[in-house]
C-alpha positions, -999 to 999 in steps of 0.1 A, spaced: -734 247 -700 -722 229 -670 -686 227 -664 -666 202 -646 -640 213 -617 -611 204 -603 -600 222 -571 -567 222 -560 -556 229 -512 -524 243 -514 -506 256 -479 -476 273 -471 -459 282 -440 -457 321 -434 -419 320 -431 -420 315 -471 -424 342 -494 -424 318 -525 -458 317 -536 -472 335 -500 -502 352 -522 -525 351 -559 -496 371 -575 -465 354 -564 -483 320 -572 -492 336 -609 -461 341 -611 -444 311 -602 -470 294 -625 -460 312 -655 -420 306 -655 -434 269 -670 -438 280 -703 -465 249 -708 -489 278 -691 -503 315 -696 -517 322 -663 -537 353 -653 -560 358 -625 -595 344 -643 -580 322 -671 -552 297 -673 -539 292 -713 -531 255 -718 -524 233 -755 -540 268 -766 -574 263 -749 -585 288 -719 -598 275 -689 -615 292 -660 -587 298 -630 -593 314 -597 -570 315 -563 -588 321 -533 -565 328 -493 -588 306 -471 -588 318 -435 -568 293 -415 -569 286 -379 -531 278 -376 -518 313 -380 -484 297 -390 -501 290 -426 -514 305 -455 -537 281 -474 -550 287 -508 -576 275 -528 -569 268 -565 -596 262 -591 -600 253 -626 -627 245 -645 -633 233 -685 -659 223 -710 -667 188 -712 -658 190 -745 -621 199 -736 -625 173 -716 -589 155 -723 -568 190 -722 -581 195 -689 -570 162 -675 -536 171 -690 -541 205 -673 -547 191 -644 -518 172 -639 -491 193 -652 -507 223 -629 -507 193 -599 -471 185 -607 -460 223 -607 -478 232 -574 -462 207 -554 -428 221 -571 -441 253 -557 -453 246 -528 -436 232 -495 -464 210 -485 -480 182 -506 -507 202 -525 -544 183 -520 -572 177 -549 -599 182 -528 -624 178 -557 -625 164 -588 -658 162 -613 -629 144 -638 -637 114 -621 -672 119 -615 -681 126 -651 -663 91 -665 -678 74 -636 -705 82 -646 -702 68 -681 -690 37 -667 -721 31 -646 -741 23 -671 -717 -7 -686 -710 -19 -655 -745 -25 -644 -751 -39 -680 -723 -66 -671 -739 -77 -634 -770 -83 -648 -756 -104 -678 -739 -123 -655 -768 -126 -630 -788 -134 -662 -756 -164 -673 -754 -171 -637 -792 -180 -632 -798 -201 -664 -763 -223 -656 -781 -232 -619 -812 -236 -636 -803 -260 -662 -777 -275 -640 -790 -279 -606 -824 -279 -612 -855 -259 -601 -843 -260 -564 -815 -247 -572 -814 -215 -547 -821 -240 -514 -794 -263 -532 -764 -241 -541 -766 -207 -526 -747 -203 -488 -767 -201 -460 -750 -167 -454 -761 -154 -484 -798 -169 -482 -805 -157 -444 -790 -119 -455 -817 -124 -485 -842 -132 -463 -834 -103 -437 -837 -79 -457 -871 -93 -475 -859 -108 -507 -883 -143 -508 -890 -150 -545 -868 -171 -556 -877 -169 -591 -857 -141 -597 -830 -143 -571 -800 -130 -583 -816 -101 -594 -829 -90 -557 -794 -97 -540 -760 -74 -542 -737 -82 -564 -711 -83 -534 -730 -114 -523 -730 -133 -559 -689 -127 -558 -691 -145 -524 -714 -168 -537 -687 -181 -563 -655 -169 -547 -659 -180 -508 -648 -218 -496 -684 -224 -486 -701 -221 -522 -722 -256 -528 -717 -262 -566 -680 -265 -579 -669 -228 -598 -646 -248 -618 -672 -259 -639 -691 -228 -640 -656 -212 -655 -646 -243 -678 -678 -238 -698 -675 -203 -699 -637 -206 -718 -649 -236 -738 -673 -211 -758 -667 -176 -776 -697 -164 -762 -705 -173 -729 -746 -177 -731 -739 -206 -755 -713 -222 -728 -738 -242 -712 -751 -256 -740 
């Protein structure tokens, strides 16, 4: 089973001896009583999590710079965001310098569980956006309402049918399309349909 990491850059200037190596930074870790720290686990809302501390080799001799790692189940998924941001919150207490999240699979694992929505909602409103030109415009409705800019970036980078045009272009380019001064077709009457109706593929009706 996979799990996801968060991993923590943490440096401190040699004239310190607060947290200047793994012990001393176990030990600063456990006078917060939220914690149970030992050198491969961290104890947190009574779930264990994977912990290591690593002394990176730094080329400024005046620093020590750690690397501090923990890791959980997806399952934990919620403790560990808590974990994380208490254990942030007490490393910069600890440290002198800001401490750095250098990695974080946190946000890569609910990004990618958004992706899949948020794709869903471009093409529904490439798929709204489409039948409104259609059924307003007309057939010609690409030549007639869509920027130049827009049409010669379309046509640069090989996108020629037209019958499913939308669908071929970024979805940058369709928030131009409605957004920026130049659009053809007034957005105000896109948008008053679209309020006028619970759901907005009956709004042009």
């Amino acid at each position: 089973m996979s799990l996801l990491k968060v991993e923590f850059l943490a440096s401190q200037d040699k004239k310190v001896t607060t947290c200047s190596d793994k012990k001393r930074i176990i030990s600063a870790l456990n006078s917060d009583s939220i914690f149970e720290v030992t050198e491969k686990e961290i104890k947190f809302l009574k779930t264990s999590f994977p912990f290591t501390i690593k002394e990176l080799s730094a080329e400024n001799v005046a620093y020590r710079c750690f690397q501090i790692v923990i890791e959980s189940k997806k399952v934990d998924i919620e403790k560990f965001i808590k974990l994380k941001n208490f254990l942030e919150r007490d490393l910069n207490k600890h440290f002198n310098d800001k401490v750095q999240v250098v990695w974080n699979e946190i946000d890569d694992h609910y990004s990618a569980l958004a992706y899949p929505l948020i794709r869903k909602i471009e093409n529904l409103m490439r798929k709204f956006l489409t039948q409104f030109f259609q059924m307003n415009v007309g057939a010609e409705w690409v030549k007639k309402s869509v920027p130049e800019i827009i049409t010669s970036k379309a046509e640069r980078n090989g996108i020629e049918n037209t019958n499913n045009f939308l669908s071929s272009i970024d979805f940058i380019d369709i928030n131009n399309f409605l957004f920026k001064e130049h659009t053809k077709y007034d957005i105000q009457v896109i948008f008053g349909k679209i309020n006028k109706s619970k759901n907005p593929m009956t709004s042009m009706k």
